[in-house]
ROZAGU-579596 format. One record per residue: x negated, y negated, z of N, C-alpha, C in turn. Coordinates in pm, whole numbers, padded with zeros to 5 digits, always signed. Each point is the difference from the previous one (the first is absolute). Layout:
XYZXYZXYZ...
END
This chain:
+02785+02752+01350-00061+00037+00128-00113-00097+00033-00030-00079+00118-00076-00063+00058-00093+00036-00001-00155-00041-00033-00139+00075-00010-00041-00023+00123-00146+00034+00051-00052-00001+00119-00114-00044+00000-00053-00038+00067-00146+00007-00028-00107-00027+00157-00063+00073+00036-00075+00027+00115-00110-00090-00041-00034-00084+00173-00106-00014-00042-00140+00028+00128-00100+00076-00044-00069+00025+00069-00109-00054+00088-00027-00039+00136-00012-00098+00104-00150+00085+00085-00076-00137-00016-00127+00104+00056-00054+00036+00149+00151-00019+00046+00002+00076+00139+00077+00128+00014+00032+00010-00135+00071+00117+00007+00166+00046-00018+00087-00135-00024+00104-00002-00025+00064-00010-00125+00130+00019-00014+00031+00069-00122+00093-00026-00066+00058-00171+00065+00128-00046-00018+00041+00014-00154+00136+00062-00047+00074+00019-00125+00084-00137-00007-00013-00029-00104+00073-00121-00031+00085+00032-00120+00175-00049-00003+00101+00033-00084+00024-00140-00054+00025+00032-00123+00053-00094-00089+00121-00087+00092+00037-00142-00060+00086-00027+00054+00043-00113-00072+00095-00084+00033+00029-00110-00095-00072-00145+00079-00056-00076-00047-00069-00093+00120+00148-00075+00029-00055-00103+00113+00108-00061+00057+00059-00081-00091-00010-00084-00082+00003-00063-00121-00095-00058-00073+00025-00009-00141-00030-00056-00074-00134-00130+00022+00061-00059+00069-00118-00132+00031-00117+00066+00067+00016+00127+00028-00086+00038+00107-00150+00077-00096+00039+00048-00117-00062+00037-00088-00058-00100-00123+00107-00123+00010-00109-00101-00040-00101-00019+00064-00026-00060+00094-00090-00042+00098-00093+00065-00010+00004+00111+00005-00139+00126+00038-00020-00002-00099+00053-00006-00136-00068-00008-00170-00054-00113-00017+00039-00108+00071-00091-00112-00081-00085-00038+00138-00010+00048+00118-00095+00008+00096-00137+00106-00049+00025+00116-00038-00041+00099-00073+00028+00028-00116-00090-00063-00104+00035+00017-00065-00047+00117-00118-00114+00035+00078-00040+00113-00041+00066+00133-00022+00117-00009+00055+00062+00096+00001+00078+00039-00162-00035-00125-00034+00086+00004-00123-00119+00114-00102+00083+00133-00094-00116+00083-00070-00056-00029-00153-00080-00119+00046-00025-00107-00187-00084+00133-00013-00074+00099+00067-00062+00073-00116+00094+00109-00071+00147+00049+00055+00067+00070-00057+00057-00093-00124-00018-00102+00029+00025-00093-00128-00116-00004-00134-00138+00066+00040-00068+00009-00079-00101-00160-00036-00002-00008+00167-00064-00164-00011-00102+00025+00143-00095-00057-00013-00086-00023+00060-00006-00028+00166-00014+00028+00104+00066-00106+00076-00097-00019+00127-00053-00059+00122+00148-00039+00003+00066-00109-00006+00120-00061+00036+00086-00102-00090-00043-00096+00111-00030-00127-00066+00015-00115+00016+00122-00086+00009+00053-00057+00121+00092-00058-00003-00033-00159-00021+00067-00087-00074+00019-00110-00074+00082-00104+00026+00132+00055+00041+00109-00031+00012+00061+00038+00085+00125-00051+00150+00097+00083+00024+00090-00124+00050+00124+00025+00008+00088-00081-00033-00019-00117-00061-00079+00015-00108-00034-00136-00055+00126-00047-00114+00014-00123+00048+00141-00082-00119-00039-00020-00130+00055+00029-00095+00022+00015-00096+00136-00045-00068-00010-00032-00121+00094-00158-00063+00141+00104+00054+00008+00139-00056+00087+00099+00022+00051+00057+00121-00101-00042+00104+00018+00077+00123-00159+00010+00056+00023+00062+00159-00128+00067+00041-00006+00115+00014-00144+00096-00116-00012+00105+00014-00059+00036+00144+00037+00165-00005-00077+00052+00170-00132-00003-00010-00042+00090-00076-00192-00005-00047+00001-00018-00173-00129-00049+00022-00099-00045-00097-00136+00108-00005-00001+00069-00075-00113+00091-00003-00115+00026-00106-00116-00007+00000-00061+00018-00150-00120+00102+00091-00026+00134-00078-00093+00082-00024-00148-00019-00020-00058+00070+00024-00150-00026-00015+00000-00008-00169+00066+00059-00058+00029+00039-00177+00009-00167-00014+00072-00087+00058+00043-00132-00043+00164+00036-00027+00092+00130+00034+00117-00009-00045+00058-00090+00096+00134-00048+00006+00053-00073+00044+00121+00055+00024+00065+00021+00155+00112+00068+00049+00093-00073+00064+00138+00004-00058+00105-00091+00077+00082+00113+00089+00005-00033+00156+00076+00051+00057+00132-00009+00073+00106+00072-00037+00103-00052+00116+00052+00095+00074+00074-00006+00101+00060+00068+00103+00193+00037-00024-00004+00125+00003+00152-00012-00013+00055-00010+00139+00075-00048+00027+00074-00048+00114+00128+00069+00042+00042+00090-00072+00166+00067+00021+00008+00128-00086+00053+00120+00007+00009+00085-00074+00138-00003-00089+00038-00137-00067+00060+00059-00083-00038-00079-00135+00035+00070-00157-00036-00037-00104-00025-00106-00042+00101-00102+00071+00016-00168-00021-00141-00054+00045-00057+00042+00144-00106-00036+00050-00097+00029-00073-00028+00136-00055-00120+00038-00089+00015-00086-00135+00115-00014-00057-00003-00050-00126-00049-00187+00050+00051-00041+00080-00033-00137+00026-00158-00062+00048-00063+00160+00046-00139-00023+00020-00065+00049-00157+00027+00047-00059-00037-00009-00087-00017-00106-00129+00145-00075+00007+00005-00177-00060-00082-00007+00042-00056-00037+00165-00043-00121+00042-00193+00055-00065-00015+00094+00026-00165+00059-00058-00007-00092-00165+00133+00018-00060-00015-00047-00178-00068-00103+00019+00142-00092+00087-00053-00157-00011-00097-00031+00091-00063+00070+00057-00108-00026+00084-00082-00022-00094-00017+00117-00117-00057+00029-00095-00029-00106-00078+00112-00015-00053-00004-00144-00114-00067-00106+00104+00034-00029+00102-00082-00115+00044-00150-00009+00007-00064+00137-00005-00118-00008-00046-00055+00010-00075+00071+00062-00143-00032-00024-00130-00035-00103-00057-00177+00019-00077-00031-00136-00070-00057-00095+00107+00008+00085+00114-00118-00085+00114-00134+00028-00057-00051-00166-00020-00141+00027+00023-00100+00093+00062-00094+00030+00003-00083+00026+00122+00022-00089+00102-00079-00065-00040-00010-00156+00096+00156-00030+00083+00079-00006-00108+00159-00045+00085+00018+00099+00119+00035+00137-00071-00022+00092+00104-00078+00013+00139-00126-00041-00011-00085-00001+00126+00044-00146+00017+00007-00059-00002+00042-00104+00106+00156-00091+00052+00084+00061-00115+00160+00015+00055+00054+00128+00063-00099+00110+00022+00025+00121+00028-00066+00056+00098-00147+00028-00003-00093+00026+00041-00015-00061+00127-00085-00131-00027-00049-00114+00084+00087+00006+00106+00096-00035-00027+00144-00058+00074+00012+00118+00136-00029+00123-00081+00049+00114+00108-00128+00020+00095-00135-00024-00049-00122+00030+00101+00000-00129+00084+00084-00100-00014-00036-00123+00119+00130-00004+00068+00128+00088-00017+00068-00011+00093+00051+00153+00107+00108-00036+00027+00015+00053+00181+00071+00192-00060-00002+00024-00177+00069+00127-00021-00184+00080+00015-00078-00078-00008-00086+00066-00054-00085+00074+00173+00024+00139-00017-00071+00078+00115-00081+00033+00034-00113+00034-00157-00088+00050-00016-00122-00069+00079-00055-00048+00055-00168-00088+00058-00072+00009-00109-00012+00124-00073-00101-00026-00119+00025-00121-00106+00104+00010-00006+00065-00115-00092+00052-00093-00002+00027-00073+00197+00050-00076-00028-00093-00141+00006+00054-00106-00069-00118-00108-00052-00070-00005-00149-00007+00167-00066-00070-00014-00075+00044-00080-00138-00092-00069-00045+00039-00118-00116+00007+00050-00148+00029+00178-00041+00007+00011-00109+00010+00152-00003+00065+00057-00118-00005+00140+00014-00089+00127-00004-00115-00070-00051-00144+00022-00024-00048+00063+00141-00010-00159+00066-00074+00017+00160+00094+00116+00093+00132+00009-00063+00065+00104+00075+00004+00106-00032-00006+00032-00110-00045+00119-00077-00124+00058+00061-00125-00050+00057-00118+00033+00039+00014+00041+00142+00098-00045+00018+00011+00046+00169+00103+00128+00041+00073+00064-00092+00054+00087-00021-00078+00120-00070-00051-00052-00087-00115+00090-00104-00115-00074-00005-00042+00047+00127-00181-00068+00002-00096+00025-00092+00064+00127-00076-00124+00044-00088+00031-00026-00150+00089-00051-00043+00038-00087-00070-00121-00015-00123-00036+00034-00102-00104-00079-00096+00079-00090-00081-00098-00063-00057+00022-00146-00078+00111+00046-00137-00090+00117-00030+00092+00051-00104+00146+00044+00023+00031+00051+00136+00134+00044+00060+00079-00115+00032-00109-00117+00022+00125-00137+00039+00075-00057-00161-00094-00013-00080+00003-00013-00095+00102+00073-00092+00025+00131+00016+00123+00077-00017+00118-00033+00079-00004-00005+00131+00089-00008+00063+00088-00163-00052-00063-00071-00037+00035-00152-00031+00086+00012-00159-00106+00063-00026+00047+00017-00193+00131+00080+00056+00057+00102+00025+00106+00097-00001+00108-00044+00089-00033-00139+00108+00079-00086+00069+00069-00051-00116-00081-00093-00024+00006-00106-00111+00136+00069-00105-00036+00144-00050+00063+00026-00114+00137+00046+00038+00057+00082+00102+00131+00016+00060+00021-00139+00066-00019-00131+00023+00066-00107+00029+00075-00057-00171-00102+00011-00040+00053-00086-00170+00081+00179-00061-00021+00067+00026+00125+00125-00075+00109+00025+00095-00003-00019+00125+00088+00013+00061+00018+00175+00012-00095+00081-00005+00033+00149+00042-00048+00014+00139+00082-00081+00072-00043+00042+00155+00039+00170+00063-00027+00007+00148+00014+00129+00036+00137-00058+00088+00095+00071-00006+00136+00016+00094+00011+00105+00096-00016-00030+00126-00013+00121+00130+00138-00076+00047+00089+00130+00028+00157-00058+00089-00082+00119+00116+00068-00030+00118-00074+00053+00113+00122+00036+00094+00060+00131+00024+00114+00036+00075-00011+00125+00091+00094+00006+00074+00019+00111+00057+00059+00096-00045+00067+00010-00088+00090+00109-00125+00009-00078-00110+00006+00094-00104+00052-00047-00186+00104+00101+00032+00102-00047-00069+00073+00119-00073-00014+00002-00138+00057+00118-00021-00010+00027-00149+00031-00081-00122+00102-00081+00015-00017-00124-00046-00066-00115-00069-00038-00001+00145-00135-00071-00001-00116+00044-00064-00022+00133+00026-00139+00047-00082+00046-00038-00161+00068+00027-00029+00080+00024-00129-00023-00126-00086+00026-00133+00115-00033-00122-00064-00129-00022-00012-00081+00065+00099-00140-00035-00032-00088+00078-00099+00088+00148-00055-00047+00036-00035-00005-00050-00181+00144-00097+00019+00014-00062-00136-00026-00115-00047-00046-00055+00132-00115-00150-00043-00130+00040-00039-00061+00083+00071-00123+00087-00063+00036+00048-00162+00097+00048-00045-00034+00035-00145+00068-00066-00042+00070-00109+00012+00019-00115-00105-00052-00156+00018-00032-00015+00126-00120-00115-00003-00123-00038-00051-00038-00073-00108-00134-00028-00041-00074-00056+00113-00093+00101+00023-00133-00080+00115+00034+00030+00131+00108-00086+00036+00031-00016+00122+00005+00186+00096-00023-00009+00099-00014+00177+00060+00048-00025+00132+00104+00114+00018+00069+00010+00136-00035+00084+00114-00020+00027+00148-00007+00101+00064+00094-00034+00146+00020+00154+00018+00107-00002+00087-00046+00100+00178-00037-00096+00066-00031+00083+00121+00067-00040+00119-00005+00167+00059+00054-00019+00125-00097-00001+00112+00023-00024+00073-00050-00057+00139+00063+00089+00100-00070+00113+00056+00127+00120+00083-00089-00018+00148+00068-00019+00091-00058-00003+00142+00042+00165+00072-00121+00017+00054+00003+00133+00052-00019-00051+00189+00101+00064+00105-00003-00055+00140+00022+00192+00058-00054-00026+00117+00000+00048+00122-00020-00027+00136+00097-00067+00071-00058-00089+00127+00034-00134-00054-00140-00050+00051-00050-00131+00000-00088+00002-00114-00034+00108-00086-00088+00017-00078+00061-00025-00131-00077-00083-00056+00085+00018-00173-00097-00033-00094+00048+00043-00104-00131+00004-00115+00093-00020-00140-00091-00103-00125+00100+00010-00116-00103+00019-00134+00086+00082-00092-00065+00032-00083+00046-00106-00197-00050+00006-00028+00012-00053-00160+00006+00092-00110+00087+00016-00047+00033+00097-00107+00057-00066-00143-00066+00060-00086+00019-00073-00145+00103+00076-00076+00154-00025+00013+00100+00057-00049-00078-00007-00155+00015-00097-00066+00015-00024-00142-00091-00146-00042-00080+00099-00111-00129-00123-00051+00023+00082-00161-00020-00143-00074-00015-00017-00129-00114+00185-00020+00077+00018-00131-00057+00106-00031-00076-00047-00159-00072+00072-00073-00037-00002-00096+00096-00029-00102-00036-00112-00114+00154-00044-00060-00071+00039-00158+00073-00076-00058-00007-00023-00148-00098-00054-00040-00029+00001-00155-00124-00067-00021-00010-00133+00010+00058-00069-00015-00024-00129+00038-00061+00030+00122+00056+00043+00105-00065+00042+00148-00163+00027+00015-00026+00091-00090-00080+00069-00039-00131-00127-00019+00065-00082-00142-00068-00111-00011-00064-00105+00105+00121-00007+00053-00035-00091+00163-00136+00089+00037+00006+00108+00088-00090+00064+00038-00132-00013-00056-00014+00022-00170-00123-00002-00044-00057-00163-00008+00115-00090+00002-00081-00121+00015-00064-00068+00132+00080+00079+00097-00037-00005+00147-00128+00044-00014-00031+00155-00030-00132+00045+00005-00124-00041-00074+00070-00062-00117-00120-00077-00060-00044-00126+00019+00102-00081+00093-00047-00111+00060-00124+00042+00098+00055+00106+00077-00155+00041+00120-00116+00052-00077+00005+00042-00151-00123+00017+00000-00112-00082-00024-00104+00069+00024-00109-00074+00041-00119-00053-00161-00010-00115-00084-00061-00020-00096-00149+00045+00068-00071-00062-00155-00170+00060-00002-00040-00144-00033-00105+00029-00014-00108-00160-00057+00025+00041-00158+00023+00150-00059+00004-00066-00135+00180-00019-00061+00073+00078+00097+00143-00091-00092+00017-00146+00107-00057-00034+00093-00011-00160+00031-00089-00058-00162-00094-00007-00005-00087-00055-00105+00105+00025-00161+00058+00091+00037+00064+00041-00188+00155-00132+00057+00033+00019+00104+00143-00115+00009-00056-00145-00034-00171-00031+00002+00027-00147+00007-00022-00003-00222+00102-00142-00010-00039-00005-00149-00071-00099-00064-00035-00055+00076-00099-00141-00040-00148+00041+00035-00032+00060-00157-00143+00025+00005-00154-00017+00090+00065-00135-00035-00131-00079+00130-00014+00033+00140+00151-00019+00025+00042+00038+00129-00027+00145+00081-00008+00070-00114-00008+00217+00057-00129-00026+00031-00096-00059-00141-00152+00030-00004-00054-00092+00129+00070-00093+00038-00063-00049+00117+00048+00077+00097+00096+00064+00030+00042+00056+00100-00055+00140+00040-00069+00034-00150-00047+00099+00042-00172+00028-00017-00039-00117+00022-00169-00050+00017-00014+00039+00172+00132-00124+00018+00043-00037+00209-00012+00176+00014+00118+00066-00001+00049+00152+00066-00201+00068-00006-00063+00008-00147-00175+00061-00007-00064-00020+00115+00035-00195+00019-00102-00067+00080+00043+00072+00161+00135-00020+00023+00035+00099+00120-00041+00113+00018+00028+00095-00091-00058+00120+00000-00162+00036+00062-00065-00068-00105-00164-00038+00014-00036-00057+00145+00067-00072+00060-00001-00058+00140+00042+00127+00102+00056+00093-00044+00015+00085+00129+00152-00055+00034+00081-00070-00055+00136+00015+00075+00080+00079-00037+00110-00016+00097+00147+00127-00044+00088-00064-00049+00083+00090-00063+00095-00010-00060+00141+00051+00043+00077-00077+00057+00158+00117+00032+00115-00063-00060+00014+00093-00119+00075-00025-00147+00166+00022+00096+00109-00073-00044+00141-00032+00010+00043+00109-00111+00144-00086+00007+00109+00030-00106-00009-00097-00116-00053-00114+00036-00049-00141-00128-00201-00043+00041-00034+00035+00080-00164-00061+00003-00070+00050+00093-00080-00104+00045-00084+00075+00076-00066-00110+00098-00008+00066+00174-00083-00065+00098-00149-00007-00080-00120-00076+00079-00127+00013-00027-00037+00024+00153-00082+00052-00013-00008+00056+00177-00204-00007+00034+00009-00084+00111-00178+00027-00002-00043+00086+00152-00035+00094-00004-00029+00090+00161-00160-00038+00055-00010+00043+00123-00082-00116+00087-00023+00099+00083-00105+00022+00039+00001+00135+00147-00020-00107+00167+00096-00100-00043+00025-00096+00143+00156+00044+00029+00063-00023-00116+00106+00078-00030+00090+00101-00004+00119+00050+00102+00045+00119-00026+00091+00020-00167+00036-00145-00021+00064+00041-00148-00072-00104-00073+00047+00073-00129-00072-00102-00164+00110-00146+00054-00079-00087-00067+00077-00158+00010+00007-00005-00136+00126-00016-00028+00071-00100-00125-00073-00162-00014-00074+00017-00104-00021-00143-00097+00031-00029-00065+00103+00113-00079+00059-00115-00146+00118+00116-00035+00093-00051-00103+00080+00051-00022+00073-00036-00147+00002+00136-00109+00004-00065-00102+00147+00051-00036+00068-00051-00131+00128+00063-00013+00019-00058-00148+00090+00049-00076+00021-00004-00170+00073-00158-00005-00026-00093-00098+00076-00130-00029+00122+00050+00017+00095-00084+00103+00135+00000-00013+00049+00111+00113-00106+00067+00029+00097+00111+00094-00055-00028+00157+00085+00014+00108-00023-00060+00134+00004+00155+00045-00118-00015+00109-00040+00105+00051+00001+00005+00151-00112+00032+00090-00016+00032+00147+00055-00142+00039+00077-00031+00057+00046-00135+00062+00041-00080-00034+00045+00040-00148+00000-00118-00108-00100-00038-00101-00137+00030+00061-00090-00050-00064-00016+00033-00166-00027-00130-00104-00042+00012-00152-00116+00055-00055-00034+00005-00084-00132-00006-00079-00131+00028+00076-00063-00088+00064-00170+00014+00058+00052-00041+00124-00035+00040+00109+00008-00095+00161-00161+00021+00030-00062-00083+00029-00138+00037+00075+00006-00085+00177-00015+00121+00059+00013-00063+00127-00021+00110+00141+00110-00068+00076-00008+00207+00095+00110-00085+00119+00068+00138+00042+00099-00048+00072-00026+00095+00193-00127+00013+00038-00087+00012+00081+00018-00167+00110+00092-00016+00124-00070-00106+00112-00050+00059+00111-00058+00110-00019-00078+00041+00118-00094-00121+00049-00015-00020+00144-00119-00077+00077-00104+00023-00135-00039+00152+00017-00139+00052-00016-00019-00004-00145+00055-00068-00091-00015+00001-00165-00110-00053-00020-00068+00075-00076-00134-00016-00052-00024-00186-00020-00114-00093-00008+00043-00083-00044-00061-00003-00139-00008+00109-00051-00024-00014-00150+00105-00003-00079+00096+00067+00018+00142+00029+00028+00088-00194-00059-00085-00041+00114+00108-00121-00001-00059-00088-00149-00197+00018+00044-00049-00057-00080+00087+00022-00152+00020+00087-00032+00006+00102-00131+00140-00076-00045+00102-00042+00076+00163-00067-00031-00103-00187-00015-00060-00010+00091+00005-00143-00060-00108-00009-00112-00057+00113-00057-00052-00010-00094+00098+00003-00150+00085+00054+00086+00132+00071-00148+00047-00168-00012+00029-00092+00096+00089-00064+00023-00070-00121-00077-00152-00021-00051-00017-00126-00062-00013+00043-00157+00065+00143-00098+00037+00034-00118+00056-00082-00043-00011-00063-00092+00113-00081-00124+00125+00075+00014+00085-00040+00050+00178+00008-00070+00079+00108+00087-00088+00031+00139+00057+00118+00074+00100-00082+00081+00065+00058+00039+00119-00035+00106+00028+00088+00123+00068-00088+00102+00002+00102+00074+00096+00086+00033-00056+00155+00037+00036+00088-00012+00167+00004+00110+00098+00081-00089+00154+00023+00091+00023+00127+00017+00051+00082+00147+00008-00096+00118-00129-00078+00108+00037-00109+00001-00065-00118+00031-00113+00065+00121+00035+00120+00124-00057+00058+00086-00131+00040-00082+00029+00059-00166-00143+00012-00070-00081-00041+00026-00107+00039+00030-00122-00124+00011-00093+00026-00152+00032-00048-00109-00060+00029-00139+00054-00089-00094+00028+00009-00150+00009-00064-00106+00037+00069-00118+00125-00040-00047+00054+00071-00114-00104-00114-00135-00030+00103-00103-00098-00020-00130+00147+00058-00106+00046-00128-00074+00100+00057-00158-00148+00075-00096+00104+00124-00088-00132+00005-00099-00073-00113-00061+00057-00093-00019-00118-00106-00051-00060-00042+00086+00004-00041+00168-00117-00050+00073-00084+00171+00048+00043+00081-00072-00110+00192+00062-00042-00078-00131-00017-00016-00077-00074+00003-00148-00072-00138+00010+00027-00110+00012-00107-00095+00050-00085+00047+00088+00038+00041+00150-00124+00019+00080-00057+00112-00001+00012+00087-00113-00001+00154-00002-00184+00013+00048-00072-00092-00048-00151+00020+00072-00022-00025+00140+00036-00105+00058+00013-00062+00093+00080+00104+00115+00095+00098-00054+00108+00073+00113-00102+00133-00002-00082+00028-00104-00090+00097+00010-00152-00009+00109-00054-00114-00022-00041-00040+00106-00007+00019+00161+00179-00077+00003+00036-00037+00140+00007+00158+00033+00066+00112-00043-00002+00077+00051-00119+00101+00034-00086+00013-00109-00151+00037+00036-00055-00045+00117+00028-00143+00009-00075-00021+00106+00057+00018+00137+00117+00024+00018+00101-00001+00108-00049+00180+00010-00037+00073-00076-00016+00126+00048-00156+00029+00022-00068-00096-00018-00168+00005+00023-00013-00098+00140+00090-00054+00016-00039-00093+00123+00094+00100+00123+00105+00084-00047+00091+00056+00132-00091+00108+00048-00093+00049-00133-00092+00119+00040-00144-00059+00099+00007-00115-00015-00110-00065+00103+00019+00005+00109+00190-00037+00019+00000-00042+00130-00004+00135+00038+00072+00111-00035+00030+00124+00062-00151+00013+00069-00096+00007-00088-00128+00089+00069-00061-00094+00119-00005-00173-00016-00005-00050+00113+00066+00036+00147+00153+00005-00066+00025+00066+00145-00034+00127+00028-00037+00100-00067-00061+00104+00040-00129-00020+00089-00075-00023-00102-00121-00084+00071+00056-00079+00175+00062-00064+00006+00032-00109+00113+00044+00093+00107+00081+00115-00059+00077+00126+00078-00111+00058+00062-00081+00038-00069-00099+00087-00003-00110-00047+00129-00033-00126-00028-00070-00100+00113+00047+00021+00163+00123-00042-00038+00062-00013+00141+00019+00114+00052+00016+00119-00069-00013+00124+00093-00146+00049+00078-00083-00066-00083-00111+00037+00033-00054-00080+00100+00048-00132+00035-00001-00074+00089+00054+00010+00145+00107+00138-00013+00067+00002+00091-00076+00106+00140
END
């Protein structure tokens, strides 16, 4: 039986709208990857809403319809079934595999710019927020403005790790499954390692000239086996969040902790913040010129890549406001005449990556620079108070 669904009009009308079959197929692509919100990533148990990446983008295998990744960092391949019979569903389903494999063992990097890039500078891409933008980062921020360092930083790590495992998300997108069909999806779900299937329909509801369509999640991966299980807990323990003392207990080169953890005192003692990751930690200095703390440095365990990539020590700040303090600037070209620093990647950084052996050479010298970078920002603040203060009184 056909469902209904009214919808209520604030002049007072009351039009009922009946299920129906849309006109075809192509017609329900369009409005899914025009809208793509429509698609239900939180009945998927993901974050949303979805970021599109991709749409008809070529691929060695073919061109998928959408390209999707979650605020989570999951990563969603979508296709469209085109015909209601089995041959069609089973053939959109190949084409999702090898879509699949073609992105398996993508870099980050490969990914955003044989994938990514490609789709924000050309004619599929709809969005205005996104189109132009030079990385997934800057697009990420414009979708999820509120975004913290620590959330990009996740989102990158959990990119990163379904490109090299290859457990992407599989959305087939139709106007009917049959039973069949569920049947197959319901048996790639419990015998596929990683990889996870879902099966939605797309049902248009009309009356008139009026029509409306809804998204319904036939069939999503259910709770599996332990291995499954495993996945999950390593998922969740990637997001959690370390401390300053299992950071300090991961590093093993003696010299290296005890200097590292003179720096974290000397921070402390200075009045800065701290906003601990899944591997390290921002250094954060607050300013009452300021609506937020500014990032000056950024530390992370030998060997493990963190917020942006970044290694070990970064001292710097990634702040081009007009209005940046110029103690601010002073404070980077002070970092910048250290013995053995380099400069900091990505290159937009404005700072300087320190290996543990150049934090342990300048370990007096980086204690310093930062003392004084927080005794001179507290000058300027009250000057401009002072200067604020003048000119009102002048007025």
């Amino acid at each position: 039986m056909a469902r209904k669904v009214m919808v209520w009009r604030e002049d007072g009308s009351r039009p009922v709208l009946t299920e129906v079959l849309a006109d075809d197929e192509f017609q329900l692509q369009e409005i899914v990857k025009d809208t793509p919100d429509l698609l239900p990533v939180d009945e998927f148990g993901m974050t949303g809403p979805l970021m599109v990446v991709g749409r008809e983008t070529s691929l060695p295998s073919g061109a998928v319809d959408l390209i999707g990744i979650s605020r989570d960092g999951e990563l969603l391949l979508i296709e469209f079934k085109t015909g209601p019979q089995n041959s069609d569903f089973r053939h959109v389903l190949a084409q999702l595999l090898d879509y699949g494999s073609d992105l398996w063992r993508m870099s980050y990097e490969e990914f955003e710019s044989t994938v990514v890039k490609r789709f924000f500078s050309g004619d599929h891409c709809r969005d205005e927020r996104l189109r132009g933008k030079a990385s997934i980062m800057d697009a990420a921020l414009e979708i999820w403005p509120d975004l913290s360092e620590e959330e990009i930083a996740l989102l990158r790590e959990r990119l990163s790790q379904q490109l090299d495992s290859g457990e992407f998300h599989y959305i087939v997108v139709a106007q009917r499954f049959r039973d069949t069909m569920e049947r197959t999806v319901e048996y790639l779900n419990a015998t596929m390692r990683g990889a996870r299937f879902y099966a939605v329909e797309l049902v248009r509801f009309s009356a008139g000239n009026l029509s409306a369509f809804e998204s319904r999640t036939v069939l999503k991966p259910e709770s599996r086996d332990s291995g499954s299980t495993q996945r999950t807990r390593t998922s969740e323990t990637s997001r959690t969040r370390t401390n300053e003392v299992q950071f300090l207990e991961r590093i093993e080169d003696d010299a290296y902790r005890e200097t590292l953890r003179d720096l974290l005192d000397v921070c402390h003692g200075l009045g800065l913040q701290f906003s601990w990751g899944p591997a390290g930690t921002s250094i954060r200095m607050t300013s009452p010129d300021r609506p937020k703390p500014l990032s000056i440095a950024w530390l992370f365990p030998p060997g493990v890549s963190g917020w942006m990539g970044l290694t070990d020590l970064t001292l710097g700040h990634t702040d081009d406001q007009e209005n940046l303090p110029q103690v601010v600037e002073d404070y980077v070209s002070r970092v910048s005449s250290l013995r053995g620093v380099e400069d900091a990647k990505p290159k937009w950084l404005n700072g300087y990556h320190l290996s543990p052996e150049t934090t342990i050479q300048n370990h007096h010298q980086i204690v310093e620079i930062l003392a004084e970078l927080v005794s001179q920002s507290g000058e300027e603040s009250q000057r401009v108070r002072v200067d604020t203060s003048i000119g009102r009184s002048l007025k």
